[in-house]
N, C-alpha and C positions, 0 to 999 in steps of 0.2 A: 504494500500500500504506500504511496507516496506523504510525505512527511507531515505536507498541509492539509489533506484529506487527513492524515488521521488524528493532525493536533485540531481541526474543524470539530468531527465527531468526537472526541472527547471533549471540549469545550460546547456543546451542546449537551453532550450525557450530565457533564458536571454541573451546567446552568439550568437542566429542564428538571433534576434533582431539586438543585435550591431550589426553584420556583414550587418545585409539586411540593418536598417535603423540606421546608427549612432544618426542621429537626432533622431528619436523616443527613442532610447534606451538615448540619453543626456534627455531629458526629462523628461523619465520614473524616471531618477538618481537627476532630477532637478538639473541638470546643464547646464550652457550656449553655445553648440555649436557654435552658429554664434557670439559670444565675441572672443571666442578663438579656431580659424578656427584649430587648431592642435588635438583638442578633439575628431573629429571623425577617424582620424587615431589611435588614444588609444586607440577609442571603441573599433574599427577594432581587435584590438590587442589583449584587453580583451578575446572578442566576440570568437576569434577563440581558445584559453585557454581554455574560459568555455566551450566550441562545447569538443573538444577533449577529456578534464577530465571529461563529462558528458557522450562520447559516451563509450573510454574507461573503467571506471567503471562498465558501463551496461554492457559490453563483459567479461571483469574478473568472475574469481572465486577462493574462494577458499583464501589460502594466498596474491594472485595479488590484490585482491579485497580490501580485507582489509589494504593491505598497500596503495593503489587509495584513499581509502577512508583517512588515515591516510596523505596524502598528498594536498587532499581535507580538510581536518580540517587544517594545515598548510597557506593553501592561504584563505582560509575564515579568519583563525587568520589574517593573515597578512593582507588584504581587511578590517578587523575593524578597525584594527589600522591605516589604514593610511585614514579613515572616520574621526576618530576621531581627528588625527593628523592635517585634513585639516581645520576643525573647529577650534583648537585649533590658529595655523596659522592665519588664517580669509582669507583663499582661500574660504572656504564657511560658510553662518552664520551657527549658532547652529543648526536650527532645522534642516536643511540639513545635516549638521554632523550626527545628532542624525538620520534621515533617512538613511544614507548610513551604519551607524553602525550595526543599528538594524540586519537587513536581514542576515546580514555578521554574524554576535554573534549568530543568532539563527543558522546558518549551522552549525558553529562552536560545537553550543552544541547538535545537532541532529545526527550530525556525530561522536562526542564522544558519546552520548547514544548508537548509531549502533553496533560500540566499543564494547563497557560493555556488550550491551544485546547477541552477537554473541561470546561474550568468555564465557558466563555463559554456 
């Protein structure tokens, strides 16, 4: 499967989650929903982000595509850093830090691979 189709549908799976089940997707992220009842409106929020940057992408071609994608490496940056940020903080311990980072840093560099291998 090619890099952007599959970071599409997992940014779709990920966002139609938040949207359908906040709680599941707080979970999935090992965070606490029901501490801080305002988390599932975020999800919400995320959830519908990732829906659109994942459907949108799959519909582009061509230059659209690759700048979707190039905007998608942007929020994926930006999704690690404020992982990492939160741990850092102590909004969440480490190893959740180190979970929410991961995911985000490998988009990040699957979506620059995408990059590279479609300008060669």
């Amino acid at each position: 499967m090619d890099p952007v189709t599959g970071l599409s549908l997992g940014r779709i799976a990920i966002g139609a989650t938040a949207l359908a089940s906040p709680e599941a997707a707080g979970k999935l992220f090992r965070l606490d929903t029901t501490a801080n009842r305002q988390l599932p409106y975020m999800l919400r929020m995320f959830g519908s982000r990732e829906v659109a940057l994942g459907v949108v992408t799959l519909a582009a071609r061509g230059r659209a595509r690759k700048a979707l994608v190039a905007v998608g490496i942007a929020i994926d940056g930006a999704d690690a850093w404020a992982g990492q940020d939160a741990g850092r903080s102590g909004a969440v311990d480490r190893r959740t830090s180190q979970f929410l980072v991961a995911p985000a840093a490998g988009a990040v560099v699957a979506g620059l691979l995408s990059l590279v291998r479609r300008h060669r």
